[in-house]
C-alpha positions as CSV (number, residue, x, y, z in Angstrom):
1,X,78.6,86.2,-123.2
2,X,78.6,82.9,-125.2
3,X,76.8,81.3,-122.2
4,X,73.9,83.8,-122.8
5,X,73.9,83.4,-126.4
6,X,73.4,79.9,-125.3
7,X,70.8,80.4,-122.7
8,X,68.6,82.5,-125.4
9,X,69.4,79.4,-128.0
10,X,68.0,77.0,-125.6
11,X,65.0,79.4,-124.5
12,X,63.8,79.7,-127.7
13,X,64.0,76.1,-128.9
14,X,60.5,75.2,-129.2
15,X,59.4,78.7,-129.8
16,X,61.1,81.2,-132.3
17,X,61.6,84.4,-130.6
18,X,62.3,87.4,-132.6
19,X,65.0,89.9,-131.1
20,X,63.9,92.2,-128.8
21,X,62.5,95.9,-130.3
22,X,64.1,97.8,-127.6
23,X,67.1,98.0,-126.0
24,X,68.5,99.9,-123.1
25,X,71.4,100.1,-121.2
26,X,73.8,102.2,-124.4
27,X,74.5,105.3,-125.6
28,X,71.2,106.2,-127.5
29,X,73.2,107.9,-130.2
30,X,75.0,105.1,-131.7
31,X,71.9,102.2,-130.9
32,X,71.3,102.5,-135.0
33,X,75.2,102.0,-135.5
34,X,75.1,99.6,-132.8
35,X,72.4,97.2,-134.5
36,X,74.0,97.8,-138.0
37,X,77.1,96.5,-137.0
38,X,76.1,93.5,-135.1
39,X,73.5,92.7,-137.9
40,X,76.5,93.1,-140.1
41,X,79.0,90.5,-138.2
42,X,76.0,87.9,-137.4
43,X,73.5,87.6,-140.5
44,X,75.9,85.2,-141.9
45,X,76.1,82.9,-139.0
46,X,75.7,79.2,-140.3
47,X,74.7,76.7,-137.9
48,X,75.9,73.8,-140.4
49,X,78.9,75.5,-141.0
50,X,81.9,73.6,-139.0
51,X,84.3,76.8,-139.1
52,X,81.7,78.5,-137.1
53,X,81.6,76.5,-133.7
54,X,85.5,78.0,-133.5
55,X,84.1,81.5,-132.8
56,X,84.9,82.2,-129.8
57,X,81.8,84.6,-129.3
58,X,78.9,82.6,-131.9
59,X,80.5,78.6,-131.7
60,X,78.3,78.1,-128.6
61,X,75.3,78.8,-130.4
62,X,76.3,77.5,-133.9
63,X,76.9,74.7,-132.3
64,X,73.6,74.3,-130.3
65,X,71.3,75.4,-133.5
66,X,73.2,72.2,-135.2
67,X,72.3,69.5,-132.4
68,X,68.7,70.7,-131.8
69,X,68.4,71.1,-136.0
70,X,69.7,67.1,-135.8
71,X,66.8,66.5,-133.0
72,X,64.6,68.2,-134.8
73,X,64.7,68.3,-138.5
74,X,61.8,69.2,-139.5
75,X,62.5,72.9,-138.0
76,X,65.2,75.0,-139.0
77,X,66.6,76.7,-136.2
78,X,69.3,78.7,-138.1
79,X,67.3,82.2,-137.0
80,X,67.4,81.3,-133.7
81,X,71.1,81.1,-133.6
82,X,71.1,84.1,-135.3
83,X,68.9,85.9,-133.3
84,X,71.3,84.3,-130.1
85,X,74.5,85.7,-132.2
86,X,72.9,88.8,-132.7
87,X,71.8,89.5,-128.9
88,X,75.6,88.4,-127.6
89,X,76.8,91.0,-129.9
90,X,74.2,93.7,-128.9
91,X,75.5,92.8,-125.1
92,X,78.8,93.1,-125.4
93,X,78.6,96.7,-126.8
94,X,76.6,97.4,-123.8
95,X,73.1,97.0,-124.6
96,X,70.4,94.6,-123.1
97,X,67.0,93.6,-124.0
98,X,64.5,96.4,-122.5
């Protein structure tokens, strides 16, 4: 799963793309739950925050906002790695982009 947060990192490095509207693949009843919990465990992601690349779920893409943020500092890319975060966490509780 840290692979694919990395893959959606390093898709959406020259263009921000928000997190998908729908998702499929879960138990419709708990999707709100779902996205409340994930939102919950990967708002505070901090690409610039060391302690973060040690996740073994988020570090991949923590640690890829950080170098493209160093290629590219006119652009903050902290979203992005949230956005990457937030999608890894959506997938391992069963749910994929629809």
């Amino acid at each position: 799963m840290a692979m694919l947060g990395a893959a959606a990192l390093s898709a959406c490095a020259s263009t921000p793309v928000p997190a998908p509207r729908t998702w499929v693949g879960g138990d419709p009843a708990r999707l709100a739950a779902d996205q409340a919990a994930c939102h919950k465990e990967t708002d505070d992601i901090d690409a610039g925050q060391a302690n973060g690349y040690s996740d073994s779920r988020y570090g991949v893409a923590s640690a890829l906002a950080e170098a493209i943020d160093r290629d590219d500092p006119l652009t903050n890319h902290r979203g992005e790695a949230r956005v990457a975060a937030f999608q890894t966490c959506m997938g391992d509780k069963g749910w994929r982009p629809g």
